[in-house]
TITI-702323 format. One record per residue (C-alpha): x, y, z; residue number from 1; residue in one letter. Coordinates in Angstrom, 1 decimal. Example, Ala and Ser with C-alpha at 12.3 -4.5 7.8 and 13.67 -1.06 7.14 Angstrom:
! residues 2
east|north|up|i|aa
12.3|-4.5|7.8|1|A
13.7|-1.1|7.1|2|S
This chain:
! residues 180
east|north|up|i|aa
8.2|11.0|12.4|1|X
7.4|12.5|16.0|2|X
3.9|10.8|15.7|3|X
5.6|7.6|15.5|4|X
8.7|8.5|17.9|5|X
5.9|9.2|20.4|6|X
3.8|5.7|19.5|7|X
6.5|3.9|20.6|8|X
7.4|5.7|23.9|9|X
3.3|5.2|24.3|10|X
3.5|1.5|23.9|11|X
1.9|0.9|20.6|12|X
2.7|-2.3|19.6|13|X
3.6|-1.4|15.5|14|X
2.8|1.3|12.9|15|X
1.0|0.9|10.0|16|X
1.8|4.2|7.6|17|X
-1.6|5.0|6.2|18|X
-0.7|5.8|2.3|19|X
-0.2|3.1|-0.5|20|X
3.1|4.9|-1.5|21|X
4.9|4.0|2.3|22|X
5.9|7.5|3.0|23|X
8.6|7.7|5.3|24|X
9.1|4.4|5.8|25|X
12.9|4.1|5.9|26|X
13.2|6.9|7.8|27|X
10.5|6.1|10.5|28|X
12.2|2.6|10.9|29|X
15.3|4.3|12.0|30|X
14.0|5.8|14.5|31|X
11.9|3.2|16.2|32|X
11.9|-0.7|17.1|33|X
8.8|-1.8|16.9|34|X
7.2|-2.8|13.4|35|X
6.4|-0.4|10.4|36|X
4.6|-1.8|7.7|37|X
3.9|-0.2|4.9|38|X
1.0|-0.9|2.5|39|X
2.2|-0.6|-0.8|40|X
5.2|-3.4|0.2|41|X
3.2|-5.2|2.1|42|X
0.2|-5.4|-1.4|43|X
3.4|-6.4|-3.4|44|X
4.5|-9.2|-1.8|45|X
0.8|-10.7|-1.5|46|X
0.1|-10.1|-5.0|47|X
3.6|-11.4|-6.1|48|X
2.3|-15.0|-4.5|49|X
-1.1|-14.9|-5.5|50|X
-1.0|-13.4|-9.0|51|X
0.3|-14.2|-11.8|52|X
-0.3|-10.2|-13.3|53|X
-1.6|-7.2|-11.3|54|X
-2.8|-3.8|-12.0|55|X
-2.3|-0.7|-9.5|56|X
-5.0|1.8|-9.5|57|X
-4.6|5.0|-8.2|58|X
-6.9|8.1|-7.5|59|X
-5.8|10.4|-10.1|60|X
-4.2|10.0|-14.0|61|X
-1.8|12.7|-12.4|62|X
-0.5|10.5|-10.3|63|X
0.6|7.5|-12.7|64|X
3.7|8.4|-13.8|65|X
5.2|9.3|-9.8|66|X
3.1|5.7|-9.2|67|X
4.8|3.8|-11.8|68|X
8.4|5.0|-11.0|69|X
8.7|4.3|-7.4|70|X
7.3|0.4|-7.9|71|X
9.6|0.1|-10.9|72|X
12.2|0.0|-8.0|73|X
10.4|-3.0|-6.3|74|X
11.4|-6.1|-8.2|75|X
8.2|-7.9|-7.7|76|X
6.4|-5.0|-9.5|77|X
9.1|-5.0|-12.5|78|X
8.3|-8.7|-12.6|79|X
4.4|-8.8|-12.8|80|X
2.8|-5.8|-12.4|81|X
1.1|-5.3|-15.6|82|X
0.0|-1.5|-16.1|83|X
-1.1|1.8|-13.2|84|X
-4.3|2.8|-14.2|85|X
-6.5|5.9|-12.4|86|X
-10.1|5.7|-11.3|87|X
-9.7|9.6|-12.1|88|X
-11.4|11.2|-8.8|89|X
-9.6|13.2|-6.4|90|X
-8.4|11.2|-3.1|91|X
-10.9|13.7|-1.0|92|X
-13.6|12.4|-3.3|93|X
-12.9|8.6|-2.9|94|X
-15.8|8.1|0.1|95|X
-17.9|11.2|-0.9|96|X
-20.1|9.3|-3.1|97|X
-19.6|5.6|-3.0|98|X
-22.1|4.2|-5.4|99|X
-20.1|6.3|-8.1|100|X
-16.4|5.1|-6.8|101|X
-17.6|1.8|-7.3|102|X
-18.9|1.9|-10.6|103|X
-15.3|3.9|-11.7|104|X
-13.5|0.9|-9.8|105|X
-15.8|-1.4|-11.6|106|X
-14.7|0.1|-14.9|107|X
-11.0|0.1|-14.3|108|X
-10.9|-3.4|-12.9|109|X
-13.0|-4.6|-15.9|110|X
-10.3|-2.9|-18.8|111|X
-7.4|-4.5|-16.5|112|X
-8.9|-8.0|-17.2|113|X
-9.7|-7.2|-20.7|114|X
-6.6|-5.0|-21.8|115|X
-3.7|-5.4|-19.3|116|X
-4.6|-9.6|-19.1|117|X
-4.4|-9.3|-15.0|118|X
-6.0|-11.8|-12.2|119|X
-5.3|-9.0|-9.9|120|X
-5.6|-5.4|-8.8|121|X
-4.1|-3.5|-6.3|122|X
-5.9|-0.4|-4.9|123|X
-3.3|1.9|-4.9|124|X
-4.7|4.9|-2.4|125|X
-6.0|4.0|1.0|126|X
-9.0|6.0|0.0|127|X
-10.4|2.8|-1.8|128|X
-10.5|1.0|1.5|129|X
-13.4|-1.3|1.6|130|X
-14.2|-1.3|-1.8|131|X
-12.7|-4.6|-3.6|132|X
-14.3|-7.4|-1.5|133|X
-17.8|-6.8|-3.8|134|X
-16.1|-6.1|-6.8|135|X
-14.0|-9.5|-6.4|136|X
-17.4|-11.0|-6.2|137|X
-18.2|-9.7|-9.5|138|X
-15.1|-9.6|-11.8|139|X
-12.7|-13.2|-12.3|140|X
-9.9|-11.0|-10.0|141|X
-8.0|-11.0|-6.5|142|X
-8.6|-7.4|-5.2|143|X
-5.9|-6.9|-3.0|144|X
-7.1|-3.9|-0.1|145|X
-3.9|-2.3|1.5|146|X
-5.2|-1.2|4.5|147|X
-6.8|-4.3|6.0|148|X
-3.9|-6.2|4.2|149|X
-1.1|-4.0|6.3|150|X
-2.9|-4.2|9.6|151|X
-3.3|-7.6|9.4|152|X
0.0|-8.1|8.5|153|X
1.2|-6.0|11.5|154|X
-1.1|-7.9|13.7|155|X
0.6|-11.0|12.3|156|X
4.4|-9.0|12.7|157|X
3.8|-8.4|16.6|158|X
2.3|-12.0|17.2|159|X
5.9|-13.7|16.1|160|X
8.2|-10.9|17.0|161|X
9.1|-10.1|13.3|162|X
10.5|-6.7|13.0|163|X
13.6|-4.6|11.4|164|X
16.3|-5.0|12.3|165|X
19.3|-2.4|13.0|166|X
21.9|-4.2|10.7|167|X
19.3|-3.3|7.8|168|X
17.7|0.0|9.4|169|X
20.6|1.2|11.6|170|X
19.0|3.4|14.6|171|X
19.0|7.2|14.2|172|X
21.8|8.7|16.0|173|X
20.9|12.4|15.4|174|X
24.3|13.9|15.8|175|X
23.0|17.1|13.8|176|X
20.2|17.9|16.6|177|X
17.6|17.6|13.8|178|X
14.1|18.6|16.3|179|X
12.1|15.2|15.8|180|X
């Protein structure tokens, strides 16, 4: 929250939260004006245009069941997201050793064509960043990349002026001195 307080007194231009599950979001656009985007929402509202079933992946099979709950709130995710799989390596392991993230992702991806029937996958942890444009290449699926999917969408968001507005996110009056 005081990261973002203090991007907006610097003049940053938006904020793009850096974790699938848009941590803080509701609470960070209280307190500032300019643009939040947050990934997961942002990967939900492309896929729910471009496919007609998605998969979520996420690091860890630990992790499914807190994945699965919070996008069973989104509506677009009750609609067509098919199953939350787990490439099964720790987050801090993601970018350690490429070749093998790859072939886990490969893996995953290929049982979410074959068993869950989806044309699309979501990489649920920012730690897969970069990883779905060769796989797309190689599997009849739309990998959809949060992070350059939420930047771009922020770029986009400052471009036209489109940002929240305090009818929906009313501004943070802090009337119980709460140090931010």
């Amino acid at each position: 929250m005081k990261e973002s307080i203090r991007a907006e007194k610097e003049g940053y231009d938006a904020i793009v939260i850096y974790c699938f599950s848009d941590v803080g979001i509701d609470s960070i656009r209280e307190n500032v004006r300019i643009p939040v985007i947050g990934p997961g929402e942002t990967s939900l509202a492309a896929a729910s245009m471009i496919c007609n079933r998605f998969t979520v992946l996420t690091s860890e099979s630990i992790n499914i069941p807190r994945t699965y709950r919070r996008l069973m709130r989104n509506g677009i995710a009750r609609e067509k997201m098919a199953a939350v799989r787990a490439l099964d390596i720790p987050i801090g392991e993601l970018r350690t050793n490429p070749e093998a993230t790859e072939k886990y992702l490969k893996a995953v991806c290929k049982k979410a064509v074959e068993e869950d029937h989806s044309d699309g996958i979501i990489l649920g942890c920012l730690g897969m960043a970069g990883y779905g444009e060769k796989l797309e290449k190689e599997l009849p699926m739309k990998i959809i990349d949060p992070a350059f999917l939420a930047v771009a969408y922020a770029e986009l968001c400052v471009r036209v002026g489109m940002r929240h507005i305090p009818a929906v996110y009313p501004v943070f009056t802090n009337s119980s001195n709460v140090e931010l």
